[in-house]
C-alpha positions as CSV (number, residue, x, y, z in Angstrom):
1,X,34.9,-52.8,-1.5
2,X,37.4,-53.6,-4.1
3,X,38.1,-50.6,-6.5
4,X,38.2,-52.4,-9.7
5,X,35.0,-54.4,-9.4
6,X,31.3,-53.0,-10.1
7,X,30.2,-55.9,-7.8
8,X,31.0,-57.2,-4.5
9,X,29.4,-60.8,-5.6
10,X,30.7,-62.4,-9.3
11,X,31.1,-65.8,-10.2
12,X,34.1,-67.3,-8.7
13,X,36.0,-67.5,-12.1
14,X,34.9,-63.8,-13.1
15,X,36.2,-62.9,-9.6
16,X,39.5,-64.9,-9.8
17,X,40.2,-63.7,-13.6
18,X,39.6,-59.7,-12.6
19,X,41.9,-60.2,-9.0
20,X,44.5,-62.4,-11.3
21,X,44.7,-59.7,-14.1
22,X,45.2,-56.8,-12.3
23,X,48.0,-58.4,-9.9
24,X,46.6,-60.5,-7.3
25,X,47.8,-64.2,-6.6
26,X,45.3,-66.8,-4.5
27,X,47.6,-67.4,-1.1
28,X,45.1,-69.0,1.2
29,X,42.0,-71.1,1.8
30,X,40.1,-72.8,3.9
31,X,36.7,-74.4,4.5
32,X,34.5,-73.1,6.7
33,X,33.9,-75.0,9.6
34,X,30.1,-76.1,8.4
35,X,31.9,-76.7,5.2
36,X,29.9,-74.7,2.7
37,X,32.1,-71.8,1.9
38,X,35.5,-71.6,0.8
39,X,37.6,-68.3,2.0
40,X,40.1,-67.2,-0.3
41,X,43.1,-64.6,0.8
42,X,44.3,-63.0,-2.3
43,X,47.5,-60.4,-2.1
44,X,49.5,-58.6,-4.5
45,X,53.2,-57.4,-4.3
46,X,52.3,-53.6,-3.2
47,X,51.0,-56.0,0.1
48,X,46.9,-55.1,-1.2
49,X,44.9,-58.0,-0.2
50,X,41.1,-59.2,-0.7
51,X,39.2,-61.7,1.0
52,X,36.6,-63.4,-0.4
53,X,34.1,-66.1,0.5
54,X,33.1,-68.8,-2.3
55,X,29.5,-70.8,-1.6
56,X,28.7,-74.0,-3.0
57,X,26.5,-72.8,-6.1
58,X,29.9,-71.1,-7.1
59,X,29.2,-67.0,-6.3
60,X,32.1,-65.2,-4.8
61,X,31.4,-62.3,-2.9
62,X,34.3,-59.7,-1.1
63,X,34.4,-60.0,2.8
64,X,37.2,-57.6,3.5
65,X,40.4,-56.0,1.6
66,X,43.0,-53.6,2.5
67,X,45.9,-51.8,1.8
68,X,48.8,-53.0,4.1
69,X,49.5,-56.8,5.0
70,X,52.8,-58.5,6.9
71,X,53.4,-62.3,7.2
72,X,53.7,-63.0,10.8
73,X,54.4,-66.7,10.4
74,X,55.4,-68.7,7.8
75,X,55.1,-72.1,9.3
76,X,52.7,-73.1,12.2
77,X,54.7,-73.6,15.6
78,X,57.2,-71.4,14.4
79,X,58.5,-68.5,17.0
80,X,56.9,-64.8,15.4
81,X,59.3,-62.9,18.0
82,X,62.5,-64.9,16.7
């Protein structure tokens, strides 16, 4: 669970505001494929990330974090072994 939350379910601005203050910037999202939950990737620049999953009544609750993170790709179709 992420360290500096007493939670692993807030409000998606209480959620946003605590990742945003203490470092974190929103890098990804996508709807899910029934298209009632928005996934957020959040990272900061010591490569920490935090996923978390928004439903439509707003609550955002932690999926996964961790420590270590790499961009692979920056652009789809583009060559990760170049």
């Amino acid at each position: 669970m992420f360290p500096l939350l007493i939670a692993a379910c807030l409000n998606f601005s209480d959620f946003d505001k605590n990742l945003r203050s203490s470092g974190y910037q929103a890098i990804w999202r996508g709807l899910n494929k029934t298209q009632d939950t928005v996934n957020i990737i959040y990272q900061n620049e010591q490569s920490k990330w935090v996923v978390i999953a928004v439903s439509p009544n707003g609550t955002a609750c932690e999926r996964a974090s961790g420590n270590v993170s790499e961009i692979i790709i920056q652009k789809i179709g583009a060559d990760i072994h170049g």
